[in-house]
VMD Tcl script that builds the backbone (N, CA, C; Angstrom):
set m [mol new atoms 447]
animate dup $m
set s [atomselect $m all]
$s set {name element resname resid chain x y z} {
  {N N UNK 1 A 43.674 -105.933 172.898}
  {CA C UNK 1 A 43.223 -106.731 174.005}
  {C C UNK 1 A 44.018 -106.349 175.237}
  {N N UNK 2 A 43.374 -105.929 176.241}
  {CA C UNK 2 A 44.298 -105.989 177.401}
  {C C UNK 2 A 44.425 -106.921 178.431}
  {N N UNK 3 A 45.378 -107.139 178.996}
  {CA C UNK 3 A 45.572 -108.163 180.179}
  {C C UNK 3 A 46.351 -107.359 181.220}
  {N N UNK 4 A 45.855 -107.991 182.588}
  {CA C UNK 4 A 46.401 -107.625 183.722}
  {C C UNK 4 A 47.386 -108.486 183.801}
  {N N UNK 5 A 48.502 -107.601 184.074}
  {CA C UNK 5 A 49.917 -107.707 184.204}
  {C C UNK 5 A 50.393 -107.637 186.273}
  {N N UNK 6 A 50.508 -108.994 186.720}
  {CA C UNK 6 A 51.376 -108.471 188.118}
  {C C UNK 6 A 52.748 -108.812 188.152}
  {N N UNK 7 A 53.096 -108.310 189.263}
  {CA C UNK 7 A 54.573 -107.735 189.071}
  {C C UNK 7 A 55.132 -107.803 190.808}
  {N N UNK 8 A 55.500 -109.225 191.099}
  {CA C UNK 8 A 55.992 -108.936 192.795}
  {C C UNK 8 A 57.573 -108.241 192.439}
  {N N UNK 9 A 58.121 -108.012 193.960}
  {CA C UNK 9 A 59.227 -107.681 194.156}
  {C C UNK 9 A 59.236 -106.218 193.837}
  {N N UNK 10 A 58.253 -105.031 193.892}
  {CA C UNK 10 A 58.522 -103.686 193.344}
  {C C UNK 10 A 59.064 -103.064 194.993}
  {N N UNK 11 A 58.537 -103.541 196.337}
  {CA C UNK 11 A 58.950 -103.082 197.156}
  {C C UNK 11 A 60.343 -103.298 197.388}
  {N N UNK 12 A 61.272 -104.301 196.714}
  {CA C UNK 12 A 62.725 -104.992 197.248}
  {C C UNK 12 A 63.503 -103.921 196.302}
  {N N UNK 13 A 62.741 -103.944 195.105}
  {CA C UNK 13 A 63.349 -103.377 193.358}
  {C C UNK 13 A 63.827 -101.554 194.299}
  {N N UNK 14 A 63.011 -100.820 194.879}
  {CA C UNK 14 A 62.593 -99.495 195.364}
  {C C UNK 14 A 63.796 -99.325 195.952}
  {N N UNK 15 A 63.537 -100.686 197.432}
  {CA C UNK 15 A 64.886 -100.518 198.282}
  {C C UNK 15 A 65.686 -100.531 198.430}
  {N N UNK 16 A 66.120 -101.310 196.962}
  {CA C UNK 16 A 67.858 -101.431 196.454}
  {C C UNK 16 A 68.142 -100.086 195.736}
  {N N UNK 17 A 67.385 -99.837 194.644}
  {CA C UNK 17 A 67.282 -98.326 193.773}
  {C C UNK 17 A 67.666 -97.350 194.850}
  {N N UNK 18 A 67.069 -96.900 196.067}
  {CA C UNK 18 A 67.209 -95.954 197.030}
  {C C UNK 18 A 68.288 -96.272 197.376}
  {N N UNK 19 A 68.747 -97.044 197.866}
  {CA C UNK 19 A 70.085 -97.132 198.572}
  {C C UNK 19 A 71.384 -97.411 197.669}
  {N N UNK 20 A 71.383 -97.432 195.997}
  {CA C UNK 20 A 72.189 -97.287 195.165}
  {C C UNK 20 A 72.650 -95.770 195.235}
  {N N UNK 21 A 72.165 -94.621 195.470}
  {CA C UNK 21 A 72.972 -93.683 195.625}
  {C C UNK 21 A 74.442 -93.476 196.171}
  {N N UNK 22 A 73.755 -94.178 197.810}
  {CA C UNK 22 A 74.482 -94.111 198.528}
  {C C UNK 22 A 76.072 -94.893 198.357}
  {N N UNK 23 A 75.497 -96.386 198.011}
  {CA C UNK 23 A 76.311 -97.647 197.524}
  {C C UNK 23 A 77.618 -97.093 196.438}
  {N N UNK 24 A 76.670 -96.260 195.272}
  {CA C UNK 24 A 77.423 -95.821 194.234}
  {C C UNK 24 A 77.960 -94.279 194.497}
  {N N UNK 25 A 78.712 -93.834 195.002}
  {CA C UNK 25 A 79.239 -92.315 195.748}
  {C C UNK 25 A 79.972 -92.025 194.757}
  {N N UNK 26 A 80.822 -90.940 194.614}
  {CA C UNK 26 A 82.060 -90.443 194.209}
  {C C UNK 26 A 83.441 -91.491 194.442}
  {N N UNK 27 A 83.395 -91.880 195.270}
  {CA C UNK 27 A 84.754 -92.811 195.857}
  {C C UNK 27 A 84.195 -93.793 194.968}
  {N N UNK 28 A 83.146 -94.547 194.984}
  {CA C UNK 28 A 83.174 -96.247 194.580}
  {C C UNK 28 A 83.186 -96.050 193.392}
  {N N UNK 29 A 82.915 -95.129 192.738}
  {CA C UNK 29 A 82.660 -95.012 190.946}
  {C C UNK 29 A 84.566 -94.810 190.693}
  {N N UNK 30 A 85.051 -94.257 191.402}
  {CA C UNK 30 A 86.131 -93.641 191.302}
  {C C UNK 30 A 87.193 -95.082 191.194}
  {N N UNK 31 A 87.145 -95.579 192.670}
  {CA C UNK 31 A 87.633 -97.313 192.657}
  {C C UNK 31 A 87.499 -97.938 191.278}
  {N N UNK 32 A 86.131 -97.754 190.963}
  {CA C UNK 32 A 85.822 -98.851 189.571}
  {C C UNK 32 A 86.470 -98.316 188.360}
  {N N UNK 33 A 86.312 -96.997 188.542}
  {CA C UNK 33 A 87.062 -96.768 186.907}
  {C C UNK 33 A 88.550 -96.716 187.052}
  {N N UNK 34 A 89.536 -96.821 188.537}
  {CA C UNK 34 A 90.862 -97.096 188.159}
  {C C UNK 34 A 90.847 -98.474 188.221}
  {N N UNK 35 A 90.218 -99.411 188.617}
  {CA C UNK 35 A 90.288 -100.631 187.954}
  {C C UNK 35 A 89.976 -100.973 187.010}
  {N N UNK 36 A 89.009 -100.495 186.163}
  {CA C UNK 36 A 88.667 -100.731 184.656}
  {C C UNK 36 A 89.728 -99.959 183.873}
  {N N UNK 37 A 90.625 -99.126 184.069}
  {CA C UNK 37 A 91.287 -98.336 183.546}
  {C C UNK 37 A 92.981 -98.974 183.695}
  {N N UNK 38 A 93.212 -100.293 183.901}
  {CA C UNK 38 A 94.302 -101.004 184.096}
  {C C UNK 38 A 94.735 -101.627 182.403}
  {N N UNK 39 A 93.734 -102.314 182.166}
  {CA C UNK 39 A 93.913 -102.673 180.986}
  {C C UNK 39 A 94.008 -101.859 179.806}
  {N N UNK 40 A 93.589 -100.488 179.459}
  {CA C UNK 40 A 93.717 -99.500 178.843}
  {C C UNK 40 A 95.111 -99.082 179.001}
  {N N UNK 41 A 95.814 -98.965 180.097}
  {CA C UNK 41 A 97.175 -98.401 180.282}
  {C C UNK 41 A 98.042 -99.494 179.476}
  {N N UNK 42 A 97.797 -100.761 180.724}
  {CA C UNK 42 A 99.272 -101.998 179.935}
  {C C UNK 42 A 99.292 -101.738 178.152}
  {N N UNK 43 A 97.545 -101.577 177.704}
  {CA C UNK 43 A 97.986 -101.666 176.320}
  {C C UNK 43 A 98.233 -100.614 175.861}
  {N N UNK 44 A 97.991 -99.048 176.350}
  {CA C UNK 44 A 98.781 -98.306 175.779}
  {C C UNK 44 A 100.192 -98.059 176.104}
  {N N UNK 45 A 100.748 -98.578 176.779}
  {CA C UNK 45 A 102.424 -98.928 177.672}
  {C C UNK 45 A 103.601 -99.613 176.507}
  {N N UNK 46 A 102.290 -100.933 175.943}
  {CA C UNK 46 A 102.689 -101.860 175.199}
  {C C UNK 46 A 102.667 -101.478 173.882}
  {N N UNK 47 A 101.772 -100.550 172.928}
  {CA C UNK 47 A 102.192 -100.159 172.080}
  {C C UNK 47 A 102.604 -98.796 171.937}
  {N N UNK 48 A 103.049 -98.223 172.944}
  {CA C UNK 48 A 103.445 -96.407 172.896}
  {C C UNK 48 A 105.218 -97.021 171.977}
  {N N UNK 49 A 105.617 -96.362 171.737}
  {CA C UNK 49 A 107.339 -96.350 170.712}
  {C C UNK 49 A 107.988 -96.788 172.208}
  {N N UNK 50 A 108.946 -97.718 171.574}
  {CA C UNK 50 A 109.873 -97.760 172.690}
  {C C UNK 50 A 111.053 -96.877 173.127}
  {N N UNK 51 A 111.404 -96.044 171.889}
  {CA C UNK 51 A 112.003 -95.226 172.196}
  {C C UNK 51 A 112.299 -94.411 172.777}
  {N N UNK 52 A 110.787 -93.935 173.471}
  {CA C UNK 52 A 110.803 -92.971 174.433}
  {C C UNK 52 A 110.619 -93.005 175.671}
  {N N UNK 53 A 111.144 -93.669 176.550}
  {CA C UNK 53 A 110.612 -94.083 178.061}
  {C C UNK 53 A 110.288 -93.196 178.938}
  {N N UNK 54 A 110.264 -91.921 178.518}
  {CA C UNK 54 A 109.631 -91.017 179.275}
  {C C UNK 54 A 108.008 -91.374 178.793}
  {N N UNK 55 A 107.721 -91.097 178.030}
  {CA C UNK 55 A 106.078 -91.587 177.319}
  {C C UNK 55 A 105.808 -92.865 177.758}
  {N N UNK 56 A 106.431 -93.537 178.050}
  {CA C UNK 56 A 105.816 -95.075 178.525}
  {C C UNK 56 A 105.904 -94.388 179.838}
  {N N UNK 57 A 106.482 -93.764 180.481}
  {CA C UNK 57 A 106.370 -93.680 182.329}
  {C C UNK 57 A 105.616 -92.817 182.736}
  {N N UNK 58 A 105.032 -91.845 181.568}
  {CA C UNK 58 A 103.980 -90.831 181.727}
  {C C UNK 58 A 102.750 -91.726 181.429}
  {N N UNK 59 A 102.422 -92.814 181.182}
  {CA C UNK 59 A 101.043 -92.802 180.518}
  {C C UNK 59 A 100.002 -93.325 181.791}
  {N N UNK 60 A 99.312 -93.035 182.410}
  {CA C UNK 60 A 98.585 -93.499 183.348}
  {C C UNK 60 A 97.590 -93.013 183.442}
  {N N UNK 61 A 96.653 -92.934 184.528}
  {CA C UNK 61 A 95.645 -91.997 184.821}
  {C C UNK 61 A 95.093 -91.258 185.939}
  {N N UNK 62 A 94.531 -90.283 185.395}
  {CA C UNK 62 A 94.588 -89.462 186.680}
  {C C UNK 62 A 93.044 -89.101 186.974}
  {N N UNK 63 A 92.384 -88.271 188.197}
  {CA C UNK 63 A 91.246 -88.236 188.374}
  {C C UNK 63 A 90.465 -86.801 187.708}
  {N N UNK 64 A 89.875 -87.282 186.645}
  {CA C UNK 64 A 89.188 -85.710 185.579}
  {C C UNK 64 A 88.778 -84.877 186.566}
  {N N UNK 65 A 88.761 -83.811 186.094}
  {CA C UNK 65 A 87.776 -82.176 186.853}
  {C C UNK 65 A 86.395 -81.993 186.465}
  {N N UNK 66 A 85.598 -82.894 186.870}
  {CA C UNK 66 A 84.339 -82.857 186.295}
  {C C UNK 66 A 83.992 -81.476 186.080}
  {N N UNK 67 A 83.571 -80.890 186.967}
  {CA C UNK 67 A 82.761 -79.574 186.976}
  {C C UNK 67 A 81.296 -79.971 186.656}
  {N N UNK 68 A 81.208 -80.918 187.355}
  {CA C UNK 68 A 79.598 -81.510 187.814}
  {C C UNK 68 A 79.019 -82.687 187.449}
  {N N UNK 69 A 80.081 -82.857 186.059}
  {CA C UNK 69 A 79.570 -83.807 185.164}
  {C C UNK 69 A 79.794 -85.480 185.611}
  {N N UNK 70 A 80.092 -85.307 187.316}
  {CA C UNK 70 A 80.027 -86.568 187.734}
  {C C UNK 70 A 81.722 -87.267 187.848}
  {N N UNK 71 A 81.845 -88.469 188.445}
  {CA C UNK 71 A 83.097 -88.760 188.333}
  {C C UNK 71 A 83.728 -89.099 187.116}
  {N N UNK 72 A 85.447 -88.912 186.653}
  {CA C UNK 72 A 86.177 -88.813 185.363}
  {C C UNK 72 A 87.001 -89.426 186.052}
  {N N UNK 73 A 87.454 -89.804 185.043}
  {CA C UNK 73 A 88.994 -90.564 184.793}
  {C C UNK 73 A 89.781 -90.327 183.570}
  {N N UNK 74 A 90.824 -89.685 183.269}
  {CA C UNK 74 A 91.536 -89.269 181.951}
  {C C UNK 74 A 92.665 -90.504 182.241}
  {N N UNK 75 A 92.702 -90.658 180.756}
  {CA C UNK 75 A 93.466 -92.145 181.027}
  {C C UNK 75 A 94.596 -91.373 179.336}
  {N N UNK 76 A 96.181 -91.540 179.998}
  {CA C UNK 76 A 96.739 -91.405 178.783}
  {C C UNK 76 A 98.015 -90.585 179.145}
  {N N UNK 77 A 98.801 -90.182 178.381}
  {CA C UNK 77 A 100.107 -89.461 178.560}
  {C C UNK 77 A 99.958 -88.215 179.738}
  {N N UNK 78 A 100.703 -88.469 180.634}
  {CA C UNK 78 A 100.248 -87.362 181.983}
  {C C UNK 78 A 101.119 -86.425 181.609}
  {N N UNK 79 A 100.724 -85.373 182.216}
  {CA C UNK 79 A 101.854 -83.562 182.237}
  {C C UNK 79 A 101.911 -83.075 184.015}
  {N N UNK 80 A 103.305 -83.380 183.954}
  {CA C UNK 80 A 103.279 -82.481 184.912}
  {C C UNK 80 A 104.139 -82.825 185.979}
  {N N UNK 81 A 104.703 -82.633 186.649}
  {CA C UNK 81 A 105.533 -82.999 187.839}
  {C C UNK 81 A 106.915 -84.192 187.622}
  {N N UNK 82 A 106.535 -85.417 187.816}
  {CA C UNK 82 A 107.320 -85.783 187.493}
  {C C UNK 82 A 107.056 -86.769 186.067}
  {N N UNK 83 A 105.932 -86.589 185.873}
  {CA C UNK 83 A 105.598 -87.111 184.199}
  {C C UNK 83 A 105.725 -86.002 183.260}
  {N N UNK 84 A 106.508 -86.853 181.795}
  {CA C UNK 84 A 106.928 -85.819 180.911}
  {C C UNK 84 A 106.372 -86.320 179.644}
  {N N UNK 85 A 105.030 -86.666 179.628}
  {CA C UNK 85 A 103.657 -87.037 178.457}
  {C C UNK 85 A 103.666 -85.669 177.905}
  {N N UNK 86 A 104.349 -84.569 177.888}
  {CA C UNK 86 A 104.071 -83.377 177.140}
  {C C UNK 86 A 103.457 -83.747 175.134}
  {N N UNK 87 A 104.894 -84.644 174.759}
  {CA C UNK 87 A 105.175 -84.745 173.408}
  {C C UNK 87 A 103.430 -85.782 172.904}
  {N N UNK 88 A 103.202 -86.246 173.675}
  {CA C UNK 88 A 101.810 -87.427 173.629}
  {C C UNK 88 A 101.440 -87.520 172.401}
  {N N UNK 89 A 100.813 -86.236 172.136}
  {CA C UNK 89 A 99.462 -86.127 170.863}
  {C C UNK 89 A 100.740 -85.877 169.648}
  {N N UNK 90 A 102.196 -85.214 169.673}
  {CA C UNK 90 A 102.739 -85.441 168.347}
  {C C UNK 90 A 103.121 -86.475 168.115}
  {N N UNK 91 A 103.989 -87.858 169.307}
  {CA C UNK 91 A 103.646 -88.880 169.199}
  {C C UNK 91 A 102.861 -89.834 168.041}
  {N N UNK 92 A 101.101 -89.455 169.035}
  {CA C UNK 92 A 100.059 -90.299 168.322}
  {C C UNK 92 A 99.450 -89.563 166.762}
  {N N UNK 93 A 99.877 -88.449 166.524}
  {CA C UNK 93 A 99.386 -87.819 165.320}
  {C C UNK 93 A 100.735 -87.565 164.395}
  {N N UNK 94 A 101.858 -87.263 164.747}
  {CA C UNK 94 A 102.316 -87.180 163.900}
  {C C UNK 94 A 102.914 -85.566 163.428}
  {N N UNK 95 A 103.386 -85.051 163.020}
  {CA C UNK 95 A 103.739 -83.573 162.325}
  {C C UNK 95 A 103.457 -83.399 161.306}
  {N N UNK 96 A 103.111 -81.860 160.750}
  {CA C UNK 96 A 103.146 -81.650 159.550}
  {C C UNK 96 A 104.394 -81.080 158.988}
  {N N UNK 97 A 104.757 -81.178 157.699}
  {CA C UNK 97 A 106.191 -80.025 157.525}
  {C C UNK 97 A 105.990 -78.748 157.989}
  {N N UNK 98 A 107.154 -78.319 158.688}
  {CA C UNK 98 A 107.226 -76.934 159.177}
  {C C UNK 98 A 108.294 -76.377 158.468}
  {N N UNK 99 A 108.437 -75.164 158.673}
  {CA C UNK 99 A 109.649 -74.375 158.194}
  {C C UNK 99 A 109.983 -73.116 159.199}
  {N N UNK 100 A 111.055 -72.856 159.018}
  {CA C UNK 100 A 111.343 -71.646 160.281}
  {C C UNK 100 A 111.155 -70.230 159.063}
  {N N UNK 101 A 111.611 -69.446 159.925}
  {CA C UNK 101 A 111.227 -68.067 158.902}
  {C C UNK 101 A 112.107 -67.974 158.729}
  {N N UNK 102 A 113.848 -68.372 157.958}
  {CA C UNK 102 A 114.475 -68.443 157.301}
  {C C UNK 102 A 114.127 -69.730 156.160}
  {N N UNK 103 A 113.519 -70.129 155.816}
  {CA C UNK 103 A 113.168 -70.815 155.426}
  {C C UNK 103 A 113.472 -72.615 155.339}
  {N N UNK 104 A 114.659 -72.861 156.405}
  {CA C UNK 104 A 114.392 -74.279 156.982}
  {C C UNK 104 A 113.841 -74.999 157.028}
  {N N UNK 105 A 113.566 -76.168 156.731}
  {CA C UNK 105 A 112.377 -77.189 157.157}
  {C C UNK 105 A 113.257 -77.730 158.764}
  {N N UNK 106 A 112.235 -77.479 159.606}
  {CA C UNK 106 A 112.213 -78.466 161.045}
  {C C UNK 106 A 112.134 -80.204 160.480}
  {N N UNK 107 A 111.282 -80.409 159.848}
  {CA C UNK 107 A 111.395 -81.445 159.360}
  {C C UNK 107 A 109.748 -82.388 160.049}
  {N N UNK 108 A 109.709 -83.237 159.783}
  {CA C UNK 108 A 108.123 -83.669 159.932}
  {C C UNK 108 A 108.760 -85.191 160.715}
  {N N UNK 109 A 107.219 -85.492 161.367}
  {CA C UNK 109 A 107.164 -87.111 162.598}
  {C C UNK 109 A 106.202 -87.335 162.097}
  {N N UNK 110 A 106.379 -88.871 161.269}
  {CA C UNK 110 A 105.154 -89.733 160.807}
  {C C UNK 110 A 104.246 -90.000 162.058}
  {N N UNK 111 A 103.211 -90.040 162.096}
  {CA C UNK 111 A 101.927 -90.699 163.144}
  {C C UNK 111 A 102.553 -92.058 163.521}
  {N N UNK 112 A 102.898 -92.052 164.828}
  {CA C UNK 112 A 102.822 -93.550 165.653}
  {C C UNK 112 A 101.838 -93.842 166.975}
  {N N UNK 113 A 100.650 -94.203 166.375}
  {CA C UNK 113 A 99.489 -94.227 167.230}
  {C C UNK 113 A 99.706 -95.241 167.940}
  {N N UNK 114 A 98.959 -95.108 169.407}
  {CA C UNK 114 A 99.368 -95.983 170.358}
  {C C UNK 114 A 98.073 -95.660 171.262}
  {N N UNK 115 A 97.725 -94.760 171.136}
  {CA C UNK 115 A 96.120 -95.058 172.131}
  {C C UNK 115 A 95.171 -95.285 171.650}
  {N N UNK 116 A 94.650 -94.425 170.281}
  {CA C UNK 116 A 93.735 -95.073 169.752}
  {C C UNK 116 A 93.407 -96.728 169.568}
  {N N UNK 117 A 94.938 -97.145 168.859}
  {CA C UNK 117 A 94.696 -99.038 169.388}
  {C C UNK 117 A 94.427 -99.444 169.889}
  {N N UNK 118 A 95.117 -98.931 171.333}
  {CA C UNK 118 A 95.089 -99.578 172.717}
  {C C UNK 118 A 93.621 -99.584 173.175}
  {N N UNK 119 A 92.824 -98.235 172.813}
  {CA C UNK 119 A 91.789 -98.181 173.071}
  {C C UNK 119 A 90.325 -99.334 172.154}
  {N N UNK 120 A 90.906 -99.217 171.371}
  {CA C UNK 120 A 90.088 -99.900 170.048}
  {C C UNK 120 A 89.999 -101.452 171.086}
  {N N UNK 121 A 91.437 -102.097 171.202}
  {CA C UNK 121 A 91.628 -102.914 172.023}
  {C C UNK 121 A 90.851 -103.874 173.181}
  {N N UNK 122 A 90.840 -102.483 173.776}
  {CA C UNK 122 A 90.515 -102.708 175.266}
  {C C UNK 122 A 89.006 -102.053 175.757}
  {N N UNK 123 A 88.269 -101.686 174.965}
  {CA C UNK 123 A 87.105 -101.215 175.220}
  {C C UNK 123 A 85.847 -101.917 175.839}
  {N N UNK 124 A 85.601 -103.390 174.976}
  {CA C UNK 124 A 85.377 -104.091 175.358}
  {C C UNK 124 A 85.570 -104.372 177.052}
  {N N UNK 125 A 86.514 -105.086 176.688}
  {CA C UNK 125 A 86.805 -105.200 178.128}
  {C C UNK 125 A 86.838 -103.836 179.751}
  {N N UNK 126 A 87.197 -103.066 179.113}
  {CA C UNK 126 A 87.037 -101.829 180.214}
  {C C UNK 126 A 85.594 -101.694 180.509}
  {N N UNK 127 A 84.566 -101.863 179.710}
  {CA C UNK 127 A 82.869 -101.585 179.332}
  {C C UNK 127 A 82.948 -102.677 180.539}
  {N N UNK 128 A 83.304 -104.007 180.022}
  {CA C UNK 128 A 82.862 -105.492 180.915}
  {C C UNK 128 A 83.172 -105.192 182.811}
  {N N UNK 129 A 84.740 -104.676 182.632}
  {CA C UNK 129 A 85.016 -104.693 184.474}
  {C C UNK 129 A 84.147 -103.737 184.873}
  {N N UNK 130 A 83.377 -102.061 184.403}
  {CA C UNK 130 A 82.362 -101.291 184.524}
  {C C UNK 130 A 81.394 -102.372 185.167}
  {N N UNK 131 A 80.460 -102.836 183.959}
  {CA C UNK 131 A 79.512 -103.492 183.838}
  {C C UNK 131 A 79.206 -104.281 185.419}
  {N N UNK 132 A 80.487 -105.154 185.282}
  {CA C UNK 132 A 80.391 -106.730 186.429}
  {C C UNK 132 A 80.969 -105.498 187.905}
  {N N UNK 133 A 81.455 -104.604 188.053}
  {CA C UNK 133 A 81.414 -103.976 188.978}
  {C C UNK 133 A 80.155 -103.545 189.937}
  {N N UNK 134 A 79.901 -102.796 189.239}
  {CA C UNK 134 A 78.333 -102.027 189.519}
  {C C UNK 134 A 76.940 -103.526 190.064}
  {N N UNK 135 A 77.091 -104.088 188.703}
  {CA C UNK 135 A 76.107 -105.386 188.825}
  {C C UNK 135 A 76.401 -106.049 190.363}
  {N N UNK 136 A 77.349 -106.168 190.760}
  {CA C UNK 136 A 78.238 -106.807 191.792}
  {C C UNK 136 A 77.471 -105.903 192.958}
  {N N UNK 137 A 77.670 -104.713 193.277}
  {CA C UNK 137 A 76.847 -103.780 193.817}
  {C C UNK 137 A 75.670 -103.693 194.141}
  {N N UNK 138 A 75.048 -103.809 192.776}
  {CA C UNK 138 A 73.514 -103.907 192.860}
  {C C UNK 138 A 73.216 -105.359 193.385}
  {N N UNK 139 A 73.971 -106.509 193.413}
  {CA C UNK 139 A 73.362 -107.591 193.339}
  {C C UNK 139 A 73.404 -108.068 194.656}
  {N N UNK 140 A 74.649 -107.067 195.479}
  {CA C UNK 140 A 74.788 -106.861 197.233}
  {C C UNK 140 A 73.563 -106.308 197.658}
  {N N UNK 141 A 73.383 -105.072 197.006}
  {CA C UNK 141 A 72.033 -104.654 197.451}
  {C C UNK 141 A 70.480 -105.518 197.592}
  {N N UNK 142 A 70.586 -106.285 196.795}
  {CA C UNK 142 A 69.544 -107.243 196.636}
  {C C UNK 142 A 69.331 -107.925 197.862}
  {N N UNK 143 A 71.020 -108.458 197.916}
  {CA C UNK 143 A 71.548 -109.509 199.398}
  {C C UNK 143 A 70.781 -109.417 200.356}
  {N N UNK 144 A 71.585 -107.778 200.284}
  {CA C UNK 144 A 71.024 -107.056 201.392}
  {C C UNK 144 A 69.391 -106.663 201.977}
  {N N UNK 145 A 68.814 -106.354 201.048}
  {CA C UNK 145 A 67.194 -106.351 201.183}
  {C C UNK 145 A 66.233 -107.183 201.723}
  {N N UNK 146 A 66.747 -108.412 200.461}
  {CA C UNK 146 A 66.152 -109.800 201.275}
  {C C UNK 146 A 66.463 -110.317 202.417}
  {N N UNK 147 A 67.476 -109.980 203.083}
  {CA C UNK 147 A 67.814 -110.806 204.385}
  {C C UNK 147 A 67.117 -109.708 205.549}
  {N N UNK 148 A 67.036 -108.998 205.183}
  {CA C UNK 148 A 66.325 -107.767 206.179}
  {C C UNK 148 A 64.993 -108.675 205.997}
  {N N UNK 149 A 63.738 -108.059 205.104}
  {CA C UNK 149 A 62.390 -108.728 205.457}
  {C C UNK 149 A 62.368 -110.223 205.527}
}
mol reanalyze $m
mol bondsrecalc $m
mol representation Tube
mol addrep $m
């Protein structure tokens, strides 16, 4: 059976859509994900080893190299300058036994994970400040539309 279906508001729906490009740039996506990317840090801060306060003062985030794929955010043990996140991933994984070619054992580092948690954690919530960001955006745009016509 078919029924005719109407549908107001496609001209307001158009004019917000069009002007979301603009709204949503490189910079504002960029803003939103170091604010969604706050709570990911404290909790990886909070469970990284305390032992190492270089790894707690490296862990932050920095802005990814897309190479087109749009704006990034790498969130996690930094390298480089004055952050010393080098050790990070043996840290969160751990060692296997090694041996030198005299036959030595170096000796092995049990796994003390600290981002995966943090992440497990905080996902939720990082998804949510995304989410209510953007919506926030779009819902200006709306503002904005209707007060024009």
């Amino acid at each position: 059976m078919a029924r005719n279906l109407r549908f107001k508001g496609f001209d307001e729906l158009g004019a917000v859509l069009d002007a979301l490009p603009g709204k949503i740039g490189a910079q504002v996506l960029g803003q939103i994900l170091r604010k969604a990317e706050k709570p990911l840090i404290a909790a990886m801060k909070a469970k990284a080893p305390k032992d190492d306060g270089d790894l707690i003062k490296a862990i932050g985030g920095i802005a990814g190299r897309g190479l087109g794929k749009g704006t990034q955010r790498y969130v996690g043990p930094r390298r480089g300058g004055p952050n010393k996140g080098y050790a990070g991933h043996l840290v969160e994984y751990g060692t296997a036994p090694r041996q030198k070619a005299d036959g030595t054992s170096t000796g092995t580092m049990p796994a003390r994970p600290f981002v995966r948690p943090a992440y497990d954690e905080t996902a939720e919530q990082v998804s949510q400040i995304i989410q209510d960001e953007v919506a926030a955006i779009v819902a200006d745009g709306f503002r904005n539309v209707t007060r024009i016509k």
